[in-house]
MIKOL-433373 format. One record per residue (C-alpha): x, y, z. Coordinates in Angstrom, 1 decimal. Each point is the difference from the previous one (the first is absolute). Layout:
SITE|east|north|up
SITE|X|Y|Z
...
This chain:
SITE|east|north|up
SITE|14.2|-51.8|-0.6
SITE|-1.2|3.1|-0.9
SITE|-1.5|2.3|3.2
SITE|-3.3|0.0|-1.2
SITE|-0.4|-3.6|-0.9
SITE|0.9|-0.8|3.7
SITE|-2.2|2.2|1.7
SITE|-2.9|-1.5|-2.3
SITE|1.1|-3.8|0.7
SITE|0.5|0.7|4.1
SITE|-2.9|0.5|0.9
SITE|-4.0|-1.0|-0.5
SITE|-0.8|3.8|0.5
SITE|1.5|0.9|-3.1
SITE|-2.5|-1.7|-2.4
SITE|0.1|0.5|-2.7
SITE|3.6|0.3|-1.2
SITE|0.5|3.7|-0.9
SITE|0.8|-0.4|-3.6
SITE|-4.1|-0.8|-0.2
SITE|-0.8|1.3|-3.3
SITE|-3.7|0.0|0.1
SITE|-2.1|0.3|-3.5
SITE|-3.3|0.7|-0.8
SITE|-1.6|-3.7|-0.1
SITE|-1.9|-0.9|-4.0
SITE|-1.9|-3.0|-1.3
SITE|2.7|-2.9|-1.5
SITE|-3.2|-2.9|-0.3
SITE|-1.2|1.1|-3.1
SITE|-0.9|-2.9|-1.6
SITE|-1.0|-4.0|1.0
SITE|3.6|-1.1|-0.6
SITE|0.7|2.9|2.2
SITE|-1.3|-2.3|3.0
SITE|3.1|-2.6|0.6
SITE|1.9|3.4|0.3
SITE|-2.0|1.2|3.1
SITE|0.0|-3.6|1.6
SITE|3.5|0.0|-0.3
SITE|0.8|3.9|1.1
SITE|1.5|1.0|3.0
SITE|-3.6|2.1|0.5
SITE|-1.7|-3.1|0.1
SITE|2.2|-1.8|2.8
SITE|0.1|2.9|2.4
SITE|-3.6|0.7|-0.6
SITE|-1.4|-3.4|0.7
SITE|2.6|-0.6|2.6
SITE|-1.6|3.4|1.6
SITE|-3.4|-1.5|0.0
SITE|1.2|-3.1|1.7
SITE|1.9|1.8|2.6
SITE|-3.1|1.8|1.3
SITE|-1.8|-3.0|-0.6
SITE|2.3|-1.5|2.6
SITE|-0.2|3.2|1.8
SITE|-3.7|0.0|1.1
SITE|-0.5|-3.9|0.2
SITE|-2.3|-0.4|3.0
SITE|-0.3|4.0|1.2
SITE|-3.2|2.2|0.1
SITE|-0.3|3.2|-1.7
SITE|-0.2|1.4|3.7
SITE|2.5|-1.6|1.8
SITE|3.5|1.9|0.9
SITE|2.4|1.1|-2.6
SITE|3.0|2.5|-0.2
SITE|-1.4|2.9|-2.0
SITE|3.5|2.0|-1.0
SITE|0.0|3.3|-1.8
SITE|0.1|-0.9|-3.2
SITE|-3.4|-1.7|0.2
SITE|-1.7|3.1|1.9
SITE|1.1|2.0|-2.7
SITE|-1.4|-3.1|-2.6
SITE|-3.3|0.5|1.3
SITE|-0.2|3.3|0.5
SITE|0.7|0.4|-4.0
SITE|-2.6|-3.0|-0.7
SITE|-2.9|3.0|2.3
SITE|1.1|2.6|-2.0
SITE|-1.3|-2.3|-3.4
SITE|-3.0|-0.6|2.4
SITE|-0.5|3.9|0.6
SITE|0.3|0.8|-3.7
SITE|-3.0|-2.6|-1.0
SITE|-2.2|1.7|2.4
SITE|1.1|3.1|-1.4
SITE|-0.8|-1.3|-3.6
SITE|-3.7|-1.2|0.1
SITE|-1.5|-2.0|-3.0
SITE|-1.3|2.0|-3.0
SITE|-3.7|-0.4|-1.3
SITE|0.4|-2.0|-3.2
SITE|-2.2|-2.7|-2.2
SITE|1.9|-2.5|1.1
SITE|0.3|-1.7|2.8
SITE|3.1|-1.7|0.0
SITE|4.1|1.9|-0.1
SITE|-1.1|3.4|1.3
SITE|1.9|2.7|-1.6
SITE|0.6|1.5|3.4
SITE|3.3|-2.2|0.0
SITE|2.1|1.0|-2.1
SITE|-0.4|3.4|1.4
SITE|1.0|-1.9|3.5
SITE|2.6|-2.3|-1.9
SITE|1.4|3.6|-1.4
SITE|0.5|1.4|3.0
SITE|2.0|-3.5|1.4
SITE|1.7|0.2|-3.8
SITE|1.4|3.6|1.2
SITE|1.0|-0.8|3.6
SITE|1.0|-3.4|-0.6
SITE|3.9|1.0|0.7
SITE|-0.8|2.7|2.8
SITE|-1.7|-2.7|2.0
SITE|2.8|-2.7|-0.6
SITE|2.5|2.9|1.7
SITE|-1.8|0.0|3.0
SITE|0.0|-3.2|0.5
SITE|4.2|-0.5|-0.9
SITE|3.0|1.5|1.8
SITE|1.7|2.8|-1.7
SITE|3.5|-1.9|-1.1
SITE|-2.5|-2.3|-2.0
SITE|-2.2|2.7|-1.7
SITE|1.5|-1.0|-3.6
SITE|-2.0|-3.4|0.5
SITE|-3.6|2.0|0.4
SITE|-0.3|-0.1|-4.0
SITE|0.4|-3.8|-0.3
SITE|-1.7|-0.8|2.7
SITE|-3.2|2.6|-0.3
SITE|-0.6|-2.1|-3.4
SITE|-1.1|-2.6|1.6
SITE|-2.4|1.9|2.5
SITE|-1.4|1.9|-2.7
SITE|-0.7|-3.4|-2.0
SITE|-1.6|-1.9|3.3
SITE|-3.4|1.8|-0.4
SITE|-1.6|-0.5|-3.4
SITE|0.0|0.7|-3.3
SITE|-0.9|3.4|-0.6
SITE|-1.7|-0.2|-3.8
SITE|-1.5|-3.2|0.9
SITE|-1.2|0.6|3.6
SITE|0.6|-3.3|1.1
SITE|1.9|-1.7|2.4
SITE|1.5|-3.6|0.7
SITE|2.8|-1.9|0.9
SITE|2.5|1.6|-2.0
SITE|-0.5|3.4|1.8
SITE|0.3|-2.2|3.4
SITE|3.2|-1.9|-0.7
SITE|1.0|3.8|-1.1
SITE|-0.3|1.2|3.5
SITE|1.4|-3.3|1.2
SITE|3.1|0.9|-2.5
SITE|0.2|4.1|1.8
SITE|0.3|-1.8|3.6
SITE|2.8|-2.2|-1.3
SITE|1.6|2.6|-1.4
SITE|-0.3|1.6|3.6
SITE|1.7|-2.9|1.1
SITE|3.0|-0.5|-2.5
SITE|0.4|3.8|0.3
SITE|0.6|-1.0|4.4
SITE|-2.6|2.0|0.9
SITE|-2.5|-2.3|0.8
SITE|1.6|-2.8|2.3
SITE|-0.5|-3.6|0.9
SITE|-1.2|1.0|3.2
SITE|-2.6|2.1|-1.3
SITE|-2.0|-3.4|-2.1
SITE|-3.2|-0.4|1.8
SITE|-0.6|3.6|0.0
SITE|0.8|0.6|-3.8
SITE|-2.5|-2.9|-0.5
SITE|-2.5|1.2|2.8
SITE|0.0|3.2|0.0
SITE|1.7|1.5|-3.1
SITE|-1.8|-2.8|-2.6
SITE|-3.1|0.4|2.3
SITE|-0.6|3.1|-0.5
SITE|1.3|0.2|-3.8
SITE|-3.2|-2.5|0.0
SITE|-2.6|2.3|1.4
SITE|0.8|2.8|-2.0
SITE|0.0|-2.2|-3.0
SITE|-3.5|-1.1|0.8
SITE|-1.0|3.8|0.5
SITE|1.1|0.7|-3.5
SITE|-1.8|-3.0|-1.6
SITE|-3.4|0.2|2.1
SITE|0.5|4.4|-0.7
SITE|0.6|-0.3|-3.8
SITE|-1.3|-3.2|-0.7
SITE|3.1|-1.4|-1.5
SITE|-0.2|-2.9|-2.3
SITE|2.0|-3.2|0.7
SITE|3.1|0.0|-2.2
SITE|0.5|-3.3|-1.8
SITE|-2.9|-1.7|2.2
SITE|-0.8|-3.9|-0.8
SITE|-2.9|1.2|1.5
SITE|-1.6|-2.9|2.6
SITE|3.2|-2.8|-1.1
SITE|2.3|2.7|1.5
SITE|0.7|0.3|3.8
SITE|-1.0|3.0|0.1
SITE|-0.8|3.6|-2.1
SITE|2.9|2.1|1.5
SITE|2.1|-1.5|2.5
SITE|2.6|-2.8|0.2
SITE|2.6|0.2|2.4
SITE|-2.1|0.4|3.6
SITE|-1.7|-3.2|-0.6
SITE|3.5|-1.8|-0.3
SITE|1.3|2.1|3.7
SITE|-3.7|-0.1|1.4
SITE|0.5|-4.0|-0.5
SITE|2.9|-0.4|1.5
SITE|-0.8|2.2|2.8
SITE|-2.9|-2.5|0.9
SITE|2.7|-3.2|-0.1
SITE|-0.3|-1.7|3.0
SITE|-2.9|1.7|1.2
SITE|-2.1|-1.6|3.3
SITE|-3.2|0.3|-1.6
SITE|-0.5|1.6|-3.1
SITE|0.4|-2.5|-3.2
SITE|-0.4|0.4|-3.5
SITE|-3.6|-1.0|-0.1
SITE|-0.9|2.8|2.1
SITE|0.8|2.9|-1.8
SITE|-3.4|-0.1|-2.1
SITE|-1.8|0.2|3.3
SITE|-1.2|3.3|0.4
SITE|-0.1|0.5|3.9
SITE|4.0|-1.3|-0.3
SITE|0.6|2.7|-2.1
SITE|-1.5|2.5|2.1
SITE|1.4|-1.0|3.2
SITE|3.2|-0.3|-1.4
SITE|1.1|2.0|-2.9
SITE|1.8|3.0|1.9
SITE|2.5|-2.6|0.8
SITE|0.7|-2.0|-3.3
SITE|0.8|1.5|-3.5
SITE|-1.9|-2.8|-1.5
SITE|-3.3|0.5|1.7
SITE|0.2|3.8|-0.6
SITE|0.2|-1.2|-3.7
SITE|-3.1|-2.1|0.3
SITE|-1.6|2.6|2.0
SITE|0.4|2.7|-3.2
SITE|-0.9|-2.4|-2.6
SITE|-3.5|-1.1|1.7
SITE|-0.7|4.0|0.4
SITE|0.9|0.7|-4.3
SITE|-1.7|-3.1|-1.0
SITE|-3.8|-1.3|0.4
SITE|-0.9|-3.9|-0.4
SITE|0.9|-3.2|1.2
SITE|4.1|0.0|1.2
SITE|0.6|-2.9|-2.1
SITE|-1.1|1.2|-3.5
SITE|1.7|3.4|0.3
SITE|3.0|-1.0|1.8
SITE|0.6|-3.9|-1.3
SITE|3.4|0.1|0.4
SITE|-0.4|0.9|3.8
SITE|-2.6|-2.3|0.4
SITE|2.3|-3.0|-1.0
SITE|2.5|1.3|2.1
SITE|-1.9|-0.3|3.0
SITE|-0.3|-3.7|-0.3
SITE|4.0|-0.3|0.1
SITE|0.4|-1.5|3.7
SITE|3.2|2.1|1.1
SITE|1.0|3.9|-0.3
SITE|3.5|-1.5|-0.5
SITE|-1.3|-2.1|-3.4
SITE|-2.2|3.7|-1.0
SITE|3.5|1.9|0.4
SITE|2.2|-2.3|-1.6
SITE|-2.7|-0.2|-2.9
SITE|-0.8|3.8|-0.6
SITE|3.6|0.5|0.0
SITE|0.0|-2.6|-2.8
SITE|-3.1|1.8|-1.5
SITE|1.7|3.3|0.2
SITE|3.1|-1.0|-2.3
SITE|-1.7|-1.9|-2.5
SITE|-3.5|2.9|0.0
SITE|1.7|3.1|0.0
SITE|4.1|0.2|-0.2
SITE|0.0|-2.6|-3.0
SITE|-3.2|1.6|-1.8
SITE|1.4|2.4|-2.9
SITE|-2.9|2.5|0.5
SITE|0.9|0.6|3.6
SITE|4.2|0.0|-0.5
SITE|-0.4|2.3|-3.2
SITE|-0.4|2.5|2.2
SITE|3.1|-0.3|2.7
SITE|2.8|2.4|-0.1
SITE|3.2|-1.4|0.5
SITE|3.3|3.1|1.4
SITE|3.0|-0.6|2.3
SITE|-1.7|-0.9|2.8
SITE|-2.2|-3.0|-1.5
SITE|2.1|-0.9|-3.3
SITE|-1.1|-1.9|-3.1
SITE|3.5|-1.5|-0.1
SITE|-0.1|-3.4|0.8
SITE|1.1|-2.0|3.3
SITE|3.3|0.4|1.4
SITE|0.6|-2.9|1.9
């Protein structure tokens, strides 16, 4: 057995093995037929099977309960204020219209630039050939720069760059309920800075049939963070005094809580989706559903996978089992 073969297989520490070859990730889903290929890639597997996992993670736990908070997650957030800085630094333009302010792709430029910079900081030095790969992903999670919109694609990007953190070892399982409460919390705000600062459209939006304009994934771990709960059922959530009270502890009320601020008019004709929701009698049924949702509304639709970028980390090839 060669020396360095056993020093990788010894010990946990040493993830990944050190023959890594890491690539810059590209688009494989390039047409519909494309699709059975994705559902059956090892990308697909370790992606949903990363969803699930801090799904399981947060079940039952408030945003502001105690976590452990390691390095790598300081450093996380840290590089998600320094995207916060740079939109403050970059106000809107004046322009006729009032929707996809220019103003971002002179912000999305700047991210475009730095992307691999920022991913240093965040990595130990013996993996620095992994920033490339893995600052794709980052630099995909925050829009579409000629479109100026923003949806779930650009989320499950950013959900992709944390699990390539973790396949990379340097985020651990110890550190789940803070990647999802205070990395992907505050990925969230400064998302909804950029859309309420440039007025970003909603990319591939089904308009009030879909869950919602921009985000996905924190209604699934906002749901199953209320499992369980004493008090708070599904039926309350459209109750705004609920939301108020409660929000700074639950993902899924902070949700509510920004879409009744964007949007004017009765909750149930903007938000239908939502509005049926609520009637489902247990957060448990509203998880296990949304997670269905999830799969069937955005990782099988074509228009959203299109755009995934498959390298070593999250690979097109299919299942090894």
């Amino acid at each position: 057995m060669a020396e360095s073969e056993r020093r990788a297989g010894n010990s946990e520490e040493m993830a990944p093995p050190l023959q890594q070859s890491f690539m810059i990730p590209r688009k494989e889903i390039n047409m519909v037929s494309d699709m059975g290929k994705w559902k059956r890639s090892q990308a697909y597997a370790d992606y949903m099977g990363f969803i699930l996992t801090l799904n399981e993670g947060v079940k039952g736990r408030k945003l502001t309960c105690e976590y452990n908070v390691s390095e790598p997650i300081e450093k996380l957030v840290a590089l998600l204020n320094t995207l916060d800085r740079w939109i403050d630094e970059t106000p809107p333009v004046d322009q006729p219209s009032r929707f996809g302010n220019k103003a971002f792709r002179t912000w999305y430029a700047k991210l475009d630039q730095e992307a691999e910079n920022l991913v240093a900081t965040v990595i130990p030095k013996h993996l620095a050939d992994a920033a490339p790969e893995v600052a794709v992903y980052l630099k995909e999670s925050v829009g579409n720069s000629t479109r100026i919109d923003y949806g779930t694609g650009h989320e499950a990007a950013f959900a992709a760059f944390l699990c390539c953190l973790c396949k990379i070892g340097v985020l651990r399982v110890d550190d789940q309920m803070a990647i999802v409460f205070k990395v992907f919390n505050r990925y969230l705000e400064v998302m909804r800075k950029l859309q309420k600062t440039y007025r970003m459209e909603p990319a591939g939006s089904q308009g009030v049939w879909g869950l919602d304009d921009f985000q996905f994934l924190p209604f699934i771990w906002g749901s199953s963070q209320l499992i369980d709960h004493p008090n708070l059922e599904p039926r309350h959530f459209v109750d705004e005094k609920v939301v108020n009270e409660n929000h700074k502890d639950f993902m899924f009320l902070e949700c509510i809580l920004f879409i009744t601020e964007m949007k004017t008019g009765p909750f149930a004709e903007h938000s239908n989706q939502l509005w049926n929701i609520s009637a489902v009698p247990s957060w448990s049924k509203v998880n296990q559903g949304l997670i269905r949702m999830y799969k069937a509304e955005c990782l099988e639709k074509f228009p959203v996978i299109q755009h995934f970028k498959f390298g070593s980390l999250l690979p097109i090839q299919p299942v090894t089992s």
